[in-house]
C-alpha positions as CSV (number, residue, x, y, z in Angstrom):
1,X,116.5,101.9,61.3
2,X,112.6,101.7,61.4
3,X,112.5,97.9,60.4
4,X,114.1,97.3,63.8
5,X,111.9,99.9,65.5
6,X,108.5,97.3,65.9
7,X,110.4,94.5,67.1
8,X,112.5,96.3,69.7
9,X,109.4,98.1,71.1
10,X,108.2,94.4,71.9
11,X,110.9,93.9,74.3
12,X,110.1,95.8,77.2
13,X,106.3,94.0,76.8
14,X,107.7,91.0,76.7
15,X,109.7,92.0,80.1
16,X,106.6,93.1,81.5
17,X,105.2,89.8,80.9
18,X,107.7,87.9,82.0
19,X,107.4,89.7,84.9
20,X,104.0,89.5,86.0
21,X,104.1,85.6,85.5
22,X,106.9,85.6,88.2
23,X,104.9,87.5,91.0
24,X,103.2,85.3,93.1
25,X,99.5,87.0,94.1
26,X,99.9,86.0,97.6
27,X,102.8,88.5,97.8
28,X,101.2,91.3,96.8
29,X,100.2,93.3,99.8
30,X,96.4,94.6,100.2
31,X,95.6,98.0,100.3
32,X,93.1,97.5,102.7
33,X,95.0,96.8,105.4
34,X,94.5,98.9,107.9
35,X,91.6,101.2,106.2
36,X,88.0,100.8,107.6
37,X,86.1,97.2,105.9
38,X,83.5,98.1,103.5
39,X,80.2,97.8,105.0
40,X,77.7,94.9,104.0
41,X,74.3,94.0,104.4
42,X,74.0,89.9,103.1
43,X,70.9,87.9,103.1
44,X,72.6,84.7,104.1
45,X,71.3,81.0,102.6
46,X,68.7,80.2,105.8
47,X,67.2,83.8,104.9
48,X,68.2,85.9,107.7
49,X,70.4,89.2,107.0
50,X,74.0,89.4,108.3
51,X,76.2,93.4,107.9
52,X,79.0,94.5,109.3
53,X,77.2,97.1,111.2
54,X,75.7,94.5,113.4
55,X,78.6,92.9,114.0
56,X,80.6,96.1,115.1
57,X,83.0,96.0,118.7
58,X,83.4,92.0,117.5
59,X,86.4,90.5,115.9
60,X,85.1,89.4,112.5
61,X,86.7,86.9,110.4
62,X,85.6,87.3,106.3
63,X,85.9,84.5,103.8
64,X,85.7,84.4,100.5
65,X,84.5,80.6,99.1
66,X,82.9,78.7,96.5
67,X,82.0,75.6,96.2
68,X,84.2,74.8,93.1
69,X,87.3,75.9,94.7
70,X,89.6,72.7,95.2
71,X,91.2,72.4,97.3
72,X,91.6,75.3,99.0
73,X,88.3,75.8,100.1
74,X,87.8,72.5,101.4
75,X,90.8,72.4,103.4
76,X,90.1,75.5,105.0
77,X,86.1,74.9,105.7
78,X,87.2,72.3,108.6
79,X,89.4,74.7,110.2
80,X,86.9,77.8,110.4
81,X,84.8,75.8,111.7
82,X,86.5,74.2,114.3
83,X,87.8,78.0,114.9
84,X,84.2,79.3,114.3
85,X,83.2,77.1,117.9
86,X,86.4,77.5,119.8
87,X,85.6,81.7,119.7
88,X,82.3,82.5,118.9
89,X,81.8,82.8,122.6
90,X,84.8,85.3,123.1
91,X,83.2,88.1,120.9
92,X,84.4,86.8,117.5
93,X,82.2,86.3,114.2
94,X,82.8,84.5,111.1
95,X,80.8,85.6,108.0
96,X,81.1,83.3,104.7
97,X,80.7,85.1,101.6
98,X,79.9,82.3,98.3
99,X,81.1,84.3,95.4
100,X,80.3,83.1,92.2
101,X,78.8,79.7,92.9
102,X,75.0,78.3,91.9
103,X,73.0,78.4,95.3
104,X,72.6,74.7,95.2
105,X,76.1,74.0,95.2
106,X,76.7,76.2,98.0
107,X,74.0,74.6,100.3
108,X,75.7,71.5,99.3
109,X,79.4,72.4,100.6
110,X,77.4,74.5,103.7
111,X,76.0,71.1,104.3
112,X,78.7,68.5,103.6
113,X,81.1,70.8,106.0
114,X,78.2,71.2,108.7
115,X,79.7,75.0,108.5
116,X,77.4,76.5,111.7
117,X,78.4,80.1,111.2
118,X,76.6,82.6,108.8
119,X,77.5,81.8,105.1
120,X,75.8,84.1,102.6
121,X,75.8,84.2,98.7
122,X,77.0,87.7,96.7
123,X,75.3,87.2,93.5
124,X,76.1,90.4,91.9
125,X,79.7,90.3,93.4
126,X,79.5,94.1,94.8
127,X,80.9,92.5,98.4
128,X,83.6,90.9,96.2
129,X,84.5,94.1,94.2
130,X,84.3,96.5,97.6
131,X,87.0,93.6,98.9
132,X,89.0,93.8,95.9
133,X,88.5,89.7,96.0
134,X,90.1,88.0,93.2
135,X,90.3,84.6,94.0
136,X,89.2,82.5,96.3
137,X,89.8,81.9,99.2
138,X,90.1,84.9,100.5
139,X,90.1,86.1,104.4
140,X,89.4,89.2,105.6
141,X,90.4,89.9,109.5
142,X,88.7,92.7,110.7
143,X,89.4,94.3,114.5
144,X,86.2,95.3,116.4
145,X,87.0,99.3,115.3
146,X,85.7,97.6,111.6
147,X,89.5,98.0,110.0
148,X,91.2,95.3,108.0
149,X,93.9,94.5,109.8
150,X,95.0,91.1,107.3
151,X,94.2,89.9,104.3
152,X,95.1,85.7,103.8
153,X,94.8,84.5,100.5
154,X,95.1,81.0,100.7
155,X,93.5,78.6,103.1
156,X,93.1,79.6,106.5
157,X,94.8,77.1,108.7
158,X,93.9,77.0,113.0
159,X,97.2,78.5,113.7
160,X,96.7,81.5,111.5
161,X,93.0,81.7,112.4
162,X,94.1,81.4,116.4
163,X,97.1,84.1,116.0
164,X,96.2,86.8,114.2
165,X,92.4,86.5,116.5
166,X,93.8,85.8,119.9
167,X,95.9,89.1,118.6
168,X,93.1,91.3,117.5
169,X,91.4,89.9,121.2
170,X,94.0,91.5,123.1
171,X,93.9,94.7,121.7
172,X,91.4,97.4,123.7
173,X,88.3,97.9,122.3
């Protein structure tokens, strides 16, 4: 009996296992949502600071990047962009957060992607870790209260940028 004890304690790991290879990350809801966003102070690449303090009674968009993360990152750089100009008049702000990328490298895809809105590194990751980031990207919508109201992991596209900001828009202040 306990020559069959060591190899049948093994099966529920493997099950496990097999398990958690199945789960795609994307499904697994945050449990953020709908708790207040972590508060921030970033000194962004040109050298000025950007926190979430400053930035409260706006809509505030938060993405994770880096500059190695292909293609993901580069698809979506286009689209907060374009985003980044179509509201930044309508009391919406989109803060970049580089997570584990050299500084050069960032500039480079800040520059390559003319990205206008704030873009900051996180060099000892604390912004990441307050997130719970483990990938990039990642998105952060925030509601101008300063609660997560979604968090995309995955390229943000212009229609999932436009919905889920026209929605937080229309909600009272």
């Amino acid at each position: 009996m306990w020559r069959w004890l060591i190899p049948l304690s093994v099966v529920p790991v493997l099950g496990l296992l097999a398990y958690g290879f199945r789960v795609n990350p994307h499904d697994i809801p945050s449990p953020l949502v709908g708790r207040p966003a972590a508060p921030f102070v970033l000194r962004t690449f040109d050298g000025t600071d950007v926190s979430l303090a400053s930035l409260r009674g706006r809509v505030v968009v938060l993405n994770f990047w880096a500059s190695w993360c292909y293609p993901a990152c580069y698809e979506e750089a286009p689209a907060l962009e374009r985003s980044w100009r179509a509201y930044r008049d309508r009391e919406v702000s989109v803060v970049g957060v580089a997570i584990q990328d050299q500084p050069d490298a960032a500039r480079k895809f800040i520059a390559d992607f003319s990205l206008s809105f704030p873009n900051a590194p996180d060099p000892d990751g604390k912004v990441s870790v307050e997130y719970g980031v483990y990938g990039v990207p990642e998105t952060f919508f925030i509601d101008r209260a300063g609660r997560i109201r979604l968090k995309q992991t995955g390229a943000v596209s212009d229609d999932l940028f436009r919905g889920e900001v026209e929605t937080l828009l229309g909600e009272p202040a």
